[in-house]
ZAGU-442582 format. One record per residue: residue number from 1; residue in three letters; chain; x, y, z of N, C-alpha, C, O in turn. Coordinates in nm, 3 decimals, padded with zeros to 5 digits. Example, Ala and Ser with C-alpha at 12.3 -4.5 7.8 and 13.67 -1.06 7.14 Angstrom:
REM residues 2
ATOM   num   residuo   cadena       n.x       n.y       n.z      ca.x      ca.y      ca.z       c.x       c.y       c.z       o.x       o.y       o.z
ATOM     1       Ala        A    01.319   -00.569    00.780    01.230   -00.450    00.780    01.320   -00.330    00.780    01.424   -00.332    00.846
ATOM     2       Ser        A    01.285   -00.225    00.708    01.367   -00.106    00.714    01.290    00.003    00.787    01.341    00.114    00.804
REM end
This chain:
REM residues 140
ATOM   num   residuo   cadena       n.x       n.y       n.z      ca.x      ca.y      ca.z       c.x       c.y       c.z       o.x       o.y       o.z
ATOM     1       Unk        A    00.085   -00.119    00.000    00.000    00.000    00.000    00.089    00.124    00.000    00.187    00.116    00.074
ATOM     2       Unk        A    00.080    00.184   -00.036    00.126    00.355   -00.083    00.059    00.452   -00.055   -00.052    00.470   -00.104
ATOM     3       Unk        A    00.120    00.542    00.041    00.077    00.657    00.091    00.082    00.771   -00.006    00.178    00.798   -00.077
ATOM     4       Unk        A   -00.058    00.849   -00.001   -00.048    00.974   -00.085   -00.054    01.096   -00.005   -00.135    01.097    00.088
ATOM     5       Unk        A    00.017    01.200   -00.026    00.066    01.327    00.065   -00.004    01.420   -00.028    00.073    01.516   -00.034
ATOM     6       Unk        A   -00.097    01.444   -00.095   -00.126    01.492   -00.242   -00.269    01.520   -00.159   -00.287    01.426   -00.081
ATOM     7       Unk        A   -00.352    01.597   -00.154   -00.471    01.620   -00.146   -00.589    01.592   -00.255   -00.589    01.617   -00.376
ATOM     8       Unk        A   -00.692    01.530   -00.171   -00.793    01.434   -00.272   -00.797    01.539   -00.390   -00.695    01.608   -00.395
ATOM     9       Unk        A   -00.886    01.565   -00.481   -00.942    01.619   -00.589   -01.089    01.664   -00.613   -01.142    01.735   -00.699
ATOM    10       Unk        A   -01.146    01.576   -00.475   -01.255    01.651   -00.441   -01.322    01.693   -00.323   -01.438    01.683   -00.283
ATOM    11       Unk        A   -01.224    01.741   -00.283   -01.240    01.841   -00.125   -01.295    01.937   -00.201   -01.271    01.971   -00.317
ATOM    12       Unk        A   -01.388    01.985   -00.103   -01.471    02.073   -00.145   -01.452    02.198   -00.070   -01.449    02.195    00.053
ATOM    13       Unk        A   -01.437    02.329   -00.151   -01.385    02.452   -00.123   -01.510    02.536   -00.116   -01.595    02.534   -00.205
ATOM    14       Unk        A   -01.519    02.616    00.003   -01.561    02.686    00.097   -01.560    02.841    00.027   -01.456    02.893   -00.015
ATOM    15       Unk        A   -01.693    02.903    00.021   -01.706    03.000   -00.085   -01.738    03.134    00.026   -01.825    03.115    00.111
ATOM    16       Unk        A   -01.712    03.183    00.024   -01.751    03.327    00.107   -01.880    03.366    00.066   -01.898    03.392   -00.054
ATOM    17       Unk        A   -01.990    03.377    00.166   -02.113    03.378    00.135   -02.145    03.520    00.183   -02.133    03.552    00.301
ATOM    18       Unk        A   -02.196    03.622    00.065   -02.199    03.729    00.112   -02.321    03.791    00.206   -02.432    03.784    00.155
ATOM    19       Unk        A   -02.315    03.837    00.305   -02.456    03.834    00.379   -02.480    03.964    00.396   -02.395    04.048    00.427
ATOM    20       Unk        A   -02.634    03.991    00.370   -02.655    04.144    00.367   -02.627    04.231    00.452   -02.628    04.185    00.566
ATOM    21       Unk        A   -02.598    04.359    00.443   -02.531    04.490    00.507   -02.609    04.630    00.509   -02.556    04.741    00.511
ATOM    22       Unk        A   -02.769    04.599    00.506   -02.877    04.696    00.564   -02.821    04.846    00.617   -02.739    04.825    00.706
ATOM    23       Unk        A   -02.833    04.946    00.600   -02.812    05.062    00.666   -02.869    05.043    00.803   -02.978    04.992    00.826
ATOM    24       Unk        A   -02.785    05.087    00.894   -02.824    05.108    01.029   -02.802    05.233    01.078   -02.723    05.298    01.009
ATOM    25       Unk        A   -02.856    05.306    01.202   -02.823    05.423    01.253   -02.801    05.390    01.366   -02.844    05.290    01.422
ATOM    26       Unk        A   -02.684    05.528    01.439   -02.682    05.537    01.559   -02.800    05.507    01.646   -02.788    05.419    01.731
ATOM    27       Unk        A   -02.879    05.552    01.637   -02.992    05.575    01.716   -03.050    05.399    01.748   -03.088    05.358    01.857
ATOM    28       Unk        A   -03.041    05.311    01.609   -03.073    05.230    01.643   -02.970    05.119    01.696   -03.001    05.001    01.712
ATOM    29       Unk        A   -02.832    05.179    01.725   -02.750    05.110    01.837   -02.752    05.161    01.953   -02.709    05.085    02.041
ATOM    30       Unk        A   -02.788    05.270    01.990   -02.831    05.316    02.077   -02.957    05.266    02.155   -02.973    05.267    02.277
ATOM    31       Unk        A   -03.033    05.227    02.071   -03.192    05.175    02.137   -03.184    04.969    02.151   -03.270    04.887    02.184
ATOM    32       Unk        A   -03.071    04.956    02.117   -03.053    04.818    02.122   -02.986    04.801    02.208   -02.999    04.691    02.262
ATOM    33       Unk        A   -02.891    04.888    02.259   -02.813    04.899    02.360   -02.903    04.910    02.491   -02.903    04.800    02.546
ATOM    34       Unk        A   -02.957    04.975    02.541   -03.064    05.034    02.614   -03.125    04.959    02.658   -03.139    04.942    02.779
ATOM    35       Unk        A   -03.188    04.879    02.547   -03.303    04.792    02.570   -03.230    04.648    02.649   -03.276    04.592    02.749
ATOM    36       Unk        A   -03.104    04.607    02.571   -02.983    04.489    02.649   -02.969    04.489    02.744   -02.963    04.380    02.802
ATOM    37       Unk        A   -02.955    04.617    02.821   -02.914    04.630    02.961   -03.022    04.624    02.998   -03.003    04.555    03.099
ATOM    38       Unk        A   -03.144    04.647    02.996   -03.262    04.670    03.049   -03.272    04.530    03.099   -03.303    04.516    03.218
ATOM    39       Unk        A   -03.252    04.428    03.029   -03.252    04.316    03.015   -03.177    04.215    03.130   -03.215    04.128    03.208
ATOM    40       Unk        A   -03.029    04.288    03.086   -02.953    04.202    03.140   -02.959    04.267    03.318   -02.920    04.179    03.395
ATOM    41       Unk        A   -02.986    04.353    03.366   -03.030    04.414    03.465   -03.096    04.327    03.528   -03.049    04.306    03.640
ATOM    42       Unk        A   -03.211    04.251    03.496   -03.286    04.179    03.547   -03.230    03.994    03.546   -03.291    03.900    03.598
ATOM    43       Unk        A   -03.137    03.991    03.491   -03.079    03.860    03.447   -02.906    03.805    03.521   -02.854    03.702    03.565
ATOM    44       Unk        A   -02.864    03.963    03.495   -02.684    03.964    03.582   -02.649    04.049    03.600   -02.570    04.105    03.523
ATOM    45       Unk        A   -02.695    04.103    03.718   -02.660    04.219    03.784   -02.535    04.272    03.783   -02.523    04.390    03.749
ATOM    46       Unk        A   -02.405    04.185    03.826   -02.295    04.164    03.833   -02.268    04.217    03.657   -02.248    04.336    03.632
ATOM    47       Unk        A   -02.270    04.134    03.571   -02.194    04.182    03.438   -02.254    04.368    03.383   -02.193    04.466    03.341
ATOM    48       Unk        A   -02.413    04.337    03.417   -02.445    04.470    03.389   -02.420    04.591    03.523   -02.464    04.701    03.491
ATOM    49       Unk        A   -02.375    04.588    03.625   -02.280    04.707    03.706   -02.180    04.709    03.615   -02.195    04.804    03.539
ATOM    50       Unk        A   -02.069    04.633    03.587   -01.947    04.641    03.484   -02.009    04.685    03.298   -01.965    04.596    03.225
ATOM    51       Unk        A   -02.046    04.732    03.261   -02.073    04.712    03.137   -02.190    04.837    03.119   -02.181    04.912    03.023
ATOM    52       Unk        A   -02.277    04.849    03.197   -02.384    04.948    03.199   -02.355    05.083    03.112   -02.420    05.133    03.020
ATOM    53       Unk        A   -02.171    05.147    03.206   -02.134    05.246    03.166   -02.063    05.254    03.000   -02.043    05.367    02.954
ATOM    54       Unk        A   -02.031    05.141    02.923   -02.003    05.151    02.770   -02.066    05.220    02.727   -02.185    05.240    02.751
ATOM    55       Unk        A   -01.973    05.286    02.628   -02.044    05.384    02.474   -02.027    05.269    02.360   -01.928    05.201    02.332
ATOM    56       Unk        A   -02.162    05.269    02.301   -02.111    05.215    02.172   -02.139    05.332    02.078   -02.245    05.388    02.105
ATOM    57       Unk        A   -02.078    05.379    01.983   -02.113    05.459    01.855   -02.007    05.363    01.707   -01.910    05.291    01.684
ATOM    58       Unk        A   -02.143    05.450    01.638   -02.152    05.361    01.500   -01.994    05.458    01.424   -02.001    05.580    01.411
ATOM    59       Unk        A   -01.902    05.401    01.393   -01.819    05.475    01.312   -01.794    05.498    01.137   -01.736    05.593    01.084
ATOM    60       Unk        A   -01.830    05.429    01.097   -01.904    05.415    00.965   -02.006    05.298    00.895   -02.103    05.289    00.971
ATOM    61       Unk        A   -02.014    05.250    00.835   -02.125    05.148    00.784   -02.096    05.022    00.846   -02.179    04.944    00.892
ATOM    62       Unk        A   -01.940    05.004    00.843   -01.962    04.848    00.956   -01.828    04.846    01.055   -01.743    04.772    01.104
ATOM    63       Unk        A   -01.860    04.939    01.050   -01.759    04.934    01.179   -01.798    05.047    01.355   -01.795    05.169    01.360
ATOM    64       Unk        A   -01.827    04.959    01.461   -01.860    05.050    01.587   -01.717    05.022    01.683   -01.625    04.940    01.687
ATOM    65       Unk        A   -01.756    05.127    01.748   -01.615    05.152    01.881   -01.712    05.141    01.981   -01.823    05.191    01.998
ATOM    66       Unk        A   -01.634    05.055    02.048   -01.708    05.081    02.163   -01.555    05.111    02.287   -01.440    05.070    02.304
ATOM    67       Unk        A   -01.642    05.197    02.341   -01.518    05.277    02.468   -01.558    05.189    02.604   -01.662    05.156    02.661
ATOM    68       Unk        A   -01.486    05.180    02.613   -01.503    05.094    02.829   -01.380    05.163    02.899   -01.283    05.217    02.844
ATOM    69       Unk        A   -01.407    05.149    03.029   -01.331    05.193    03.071   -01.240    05.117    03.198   -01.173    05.180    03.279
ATOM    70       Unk        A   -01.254    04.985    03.195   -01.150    04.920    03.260   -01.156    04.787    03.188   -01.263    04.743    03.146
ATOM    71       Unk        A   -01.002    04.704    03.168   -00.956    04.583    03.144   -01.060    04.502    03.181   -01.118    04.448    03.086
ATOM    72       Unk        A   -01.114    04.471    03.323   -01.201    04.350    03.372   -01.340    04.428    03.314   -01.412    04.336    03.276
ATOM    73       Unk        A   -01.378    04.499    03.301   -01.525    04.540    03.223   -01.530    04.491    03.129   -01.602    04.391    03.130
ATOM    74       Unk        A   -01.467    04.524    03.001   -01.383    04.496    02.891   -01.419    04.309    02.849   -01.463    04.250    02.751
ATOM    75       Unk        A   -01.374    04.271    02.983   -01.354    04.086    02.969   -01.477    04.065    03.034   -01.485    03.945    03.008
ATOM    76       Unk        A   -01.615    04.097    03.122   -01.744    04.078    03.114   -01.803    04.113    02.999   -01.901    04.049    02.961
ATOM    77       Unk        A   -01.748    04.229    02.920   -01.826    04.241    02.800   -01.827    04.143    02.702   -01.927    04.106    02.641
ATOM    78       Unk        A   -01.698    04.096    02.685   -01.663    03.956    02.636   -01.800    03.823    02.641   -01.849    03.747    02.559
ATOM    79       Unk        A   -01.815    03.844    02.746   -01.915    03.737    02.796   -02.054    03.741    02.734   -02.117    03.645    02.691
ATOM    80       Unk        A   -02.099    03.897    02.739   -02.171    03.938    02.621   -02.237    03.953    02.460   -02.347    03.947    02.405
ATOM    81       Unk        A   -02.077    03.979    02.422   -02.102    04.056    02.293   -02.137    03.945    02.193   -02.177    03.998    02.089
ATOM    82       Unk        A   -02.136    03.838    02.186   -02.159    03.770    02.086   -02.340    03.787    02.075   -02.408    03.813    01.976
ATOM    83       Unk        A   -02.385    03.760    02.235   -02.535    03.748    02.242   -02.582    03.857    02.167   -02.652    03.848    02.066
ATOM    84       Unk        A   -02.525    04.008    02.243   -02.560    04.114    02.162   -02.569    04.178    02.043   -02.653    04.255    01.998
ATOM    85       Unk        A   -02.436    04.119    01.983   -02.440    04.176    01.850   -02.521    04.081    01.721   -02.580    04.114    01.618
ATOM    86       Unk        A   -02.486    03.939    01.790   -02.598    03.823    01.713   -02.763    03.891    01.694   -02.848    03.867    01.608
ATOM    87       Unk        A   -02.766    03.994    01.824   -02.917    03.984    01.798   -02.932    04.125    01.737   -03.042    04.162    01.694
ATOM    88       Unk        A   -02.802    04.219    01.732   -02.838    04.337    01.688   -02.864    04.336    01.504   -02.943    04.371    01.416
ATOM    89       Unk        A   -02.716    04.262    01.529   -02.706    04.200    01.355   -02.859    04.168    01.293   -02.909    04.250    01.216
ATOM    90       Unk        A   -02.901    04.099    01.314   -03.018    04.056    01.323   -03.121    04.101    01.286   -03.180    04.086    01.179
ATOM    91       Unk        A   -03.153    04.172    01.395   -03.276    04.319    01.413   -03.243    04.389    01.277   -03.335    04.387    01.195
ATOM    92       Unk        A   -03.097    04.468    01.230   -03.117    04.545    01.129   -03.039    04.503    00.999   -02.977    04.582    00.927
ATOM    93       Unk        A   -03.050    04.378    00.982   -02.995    04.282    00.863   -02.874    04.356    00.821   -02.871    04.408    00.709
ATOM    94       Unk        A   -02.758    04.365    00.915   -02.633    04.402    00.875   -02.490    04.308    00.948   -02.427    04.335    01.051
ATOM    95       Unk        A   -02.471    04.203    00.858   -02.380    04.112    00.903   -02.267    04.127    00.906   -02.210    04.029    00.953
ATOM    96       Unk        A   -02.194    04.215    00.876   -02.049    04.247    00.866   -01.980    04.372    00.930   -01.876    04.423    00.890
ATOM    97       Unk        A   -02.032    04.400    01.004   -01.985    04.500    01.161   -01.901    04.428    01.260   -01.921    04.331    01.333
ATOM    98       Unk        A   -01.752    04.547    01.226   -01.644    04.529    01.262   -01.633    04.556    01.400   -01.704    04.656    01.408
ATOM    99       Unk        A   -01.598    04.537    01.494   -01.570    04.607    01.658   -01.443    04.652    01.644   -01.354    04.601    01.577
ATOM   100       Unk        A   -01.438    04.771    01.727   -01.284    04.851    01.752   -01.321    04.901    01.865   -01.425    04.967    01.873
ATOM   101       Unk        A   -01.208    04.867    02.018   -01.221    04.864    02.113   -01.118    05.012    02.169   -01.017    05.037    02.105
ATOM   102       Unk        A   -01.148    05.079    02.264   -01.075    05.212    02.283   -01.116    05.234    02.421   -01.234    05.260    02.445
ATOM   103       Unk        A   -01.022    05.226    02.519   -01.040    05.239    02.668   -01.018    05.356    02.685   -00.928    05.419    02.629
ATOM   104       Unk        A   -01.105    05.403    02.771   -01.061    05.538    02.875   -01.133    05.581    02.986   -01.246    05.619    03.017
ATOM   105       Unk        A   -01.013    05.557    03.039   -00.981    05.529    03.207   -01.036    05.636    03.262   -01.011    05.635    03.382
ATOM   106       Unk        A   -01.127    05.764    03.217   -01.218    05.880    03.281   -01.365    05.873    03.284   -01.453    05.951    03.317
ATOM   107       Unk        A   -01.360    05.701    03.218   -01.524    05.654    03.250   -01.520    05.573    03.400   -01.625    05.546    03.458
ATOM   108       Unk        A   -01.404    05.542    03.451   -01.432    05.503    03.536   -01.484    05.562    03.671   -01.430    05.661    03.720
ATOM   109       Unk        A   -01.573    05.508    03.720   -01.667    05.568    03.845   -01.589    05.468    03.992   -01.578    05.348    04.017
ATOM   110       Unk        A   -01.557    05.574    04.046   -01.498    05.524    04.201   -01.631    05.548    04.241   -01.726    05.617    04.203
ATOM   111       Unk        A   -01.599    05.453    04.345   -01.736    05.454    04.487   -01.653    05.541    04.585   -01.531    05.530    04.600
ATOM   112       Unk        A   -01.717    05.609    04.636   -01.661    05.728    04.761   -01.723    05.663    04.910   -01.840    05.656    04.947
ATOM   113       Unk        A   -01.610    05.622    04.973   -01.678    05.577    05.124   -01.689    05.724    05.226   -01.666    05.841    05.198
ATOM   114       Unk        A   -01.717    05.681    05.309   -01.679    05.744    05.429   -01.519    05.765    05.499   -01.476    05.861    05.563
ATOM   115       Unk        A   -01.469    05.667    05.467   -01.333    05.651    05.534   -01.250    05.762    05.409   -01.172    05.855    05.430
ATOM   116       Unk        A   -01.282    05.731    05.329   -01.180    05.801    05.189   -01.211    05.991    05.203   -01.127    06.080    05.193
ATOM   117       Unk        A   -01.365    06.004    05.230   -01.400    06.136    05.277   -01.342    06.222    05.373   -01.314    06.342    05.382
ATOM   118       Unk        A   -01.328    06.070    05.472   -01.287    06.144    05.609   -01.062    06.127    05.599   -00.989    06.168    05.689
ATOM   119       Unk        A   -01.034    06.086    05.522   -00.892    06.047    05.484   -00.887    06.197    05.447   -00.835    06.277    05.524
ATOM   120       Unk        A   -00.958    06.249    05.294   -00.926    06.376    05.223   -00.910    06.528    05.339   -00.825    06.617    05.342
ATOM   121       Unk        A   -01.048    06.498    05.432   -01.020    06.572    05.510   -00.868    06.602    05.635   -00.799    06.698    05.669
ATOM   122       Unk        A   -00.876    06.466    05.664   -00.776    06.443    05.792   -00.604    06.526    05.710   -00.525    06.597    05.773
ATOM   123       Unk        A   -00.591    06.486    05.561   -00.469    06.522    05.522   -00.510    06.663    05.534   -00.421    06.716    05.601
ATOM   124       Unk        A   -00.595    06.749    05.503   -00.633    06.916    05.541   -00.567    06.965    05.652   -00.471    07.041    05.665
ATOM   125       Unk        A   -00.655    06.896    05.745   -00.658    06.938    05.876   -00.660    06.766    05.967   -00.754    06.688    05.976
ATOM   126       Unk        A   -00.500    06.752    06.029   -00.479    06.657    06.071   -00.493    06.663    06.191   -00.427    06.567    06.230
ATOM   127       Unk        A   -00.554    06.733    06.317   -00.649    06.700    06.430   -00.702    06.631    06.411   -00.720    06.537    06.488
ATOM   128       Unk        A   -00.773    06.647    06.254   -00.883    06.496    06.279   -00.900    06.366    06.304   -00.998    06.299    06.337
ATOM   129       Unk        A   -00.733    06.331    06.274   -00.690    06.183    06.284   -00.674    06.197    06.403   -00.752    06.117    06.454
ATOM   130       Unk        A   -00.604    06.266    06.507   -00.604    06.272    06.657   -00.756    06.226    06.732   -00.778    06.132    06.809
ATOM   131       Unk        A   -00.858    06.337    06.672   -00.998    06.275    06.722   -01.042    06.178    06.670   -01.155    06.159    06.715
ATOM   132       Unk        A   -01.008    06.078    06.574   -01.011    05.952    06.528   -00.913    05.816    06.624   -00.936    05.697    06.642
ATOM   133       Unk        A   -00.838    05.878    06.653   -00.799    05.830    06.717   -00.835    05.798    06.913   -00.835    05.707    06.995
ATOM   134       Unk        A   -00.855    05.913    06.905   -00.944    05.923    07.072   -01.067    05.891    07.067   -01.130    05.841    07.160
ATOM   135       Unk        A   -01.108    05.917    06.962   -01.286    05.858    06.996   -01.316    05.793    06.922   -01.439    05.799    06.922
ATOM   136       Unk        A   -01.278    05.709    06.831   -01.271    05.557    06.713   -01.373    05.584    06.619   -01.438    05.491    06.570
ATOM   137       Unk        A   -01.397    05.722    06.583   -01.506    05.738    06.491   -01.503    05.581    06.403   -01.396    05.528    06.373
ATOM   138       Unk        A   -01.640    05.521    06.370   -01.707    05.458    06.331   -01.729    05.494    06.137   -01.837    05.537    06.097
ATOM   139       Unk        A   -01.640    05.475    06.064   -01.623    05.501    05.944   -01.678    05.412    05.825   -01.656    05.437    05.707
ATOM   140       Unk        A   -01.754    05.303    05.871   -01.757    05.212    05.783   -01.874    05.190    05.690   -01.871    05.100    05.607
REM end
């Protein structure tokens, strides 16, 4: 028996199937967006706190940016985007929308405690850590 290294002759080759590319508008990534979270709000609280704050805008016919503003947001959105864009695609029969991803780190929202309030102050006026110290203010 004799081995052939030669590829059969009738493998069958795989054609690029062109799939329609509908005009879409901002507005209607905007209202798909909206409506997702509305959604996922009620479904994963957890991914939608991380993700809530994204911009998506449309940058030309198939291509959107979407801005986030931290690495681990970024990788919950991950967890997402297939569901989302499967169904946005969808909604406005446009299959070939590119993603381009662009972080910035001035969307991010700190939570402000008490302790961090009373920190900003104490570096002001540092008596205060003295009376923090004598009377254990309760910061938590």
């Amino acid at each position: 028996m004799q081995r052939s290294d030669s590829k059969d002759e009738n493998e069958e080759t795989t054609e690029k199937v062109e799939l329609p590319s509908n005009h879409f508008t901002e507005t209607d990534l905007h209202d798909s967006w909206q409506n997702y979270l509305e959604e996922l709000k009620e479904k994963d609280v957890i991914i939608y706190n991380a993700i809530h704050s994204f911009q998506l805008k449309k940058q030309d016919e198939n291509t959107v940016e979407i801005i986030y503003p931290s690495s681990s947001a970024k990788s919950e959105f991950e967890k997402i985007r297939e569901e989302f864009f499967g169904r946005f695609m969808r909604k406005v029969n446009h299959f070939n929308i590119q993603l381009e991803y662009r972080k910035d780190v001035s969307m991010k929202r700190e939570i402000v405690t008490k302790r961090m309030i009373f920190d900003k102050f104490a570096a002001i006026n540092p008596v205060l850590r003295e009376l923090d110290d004598l009377l254990k203010f309760d910061l938590n």
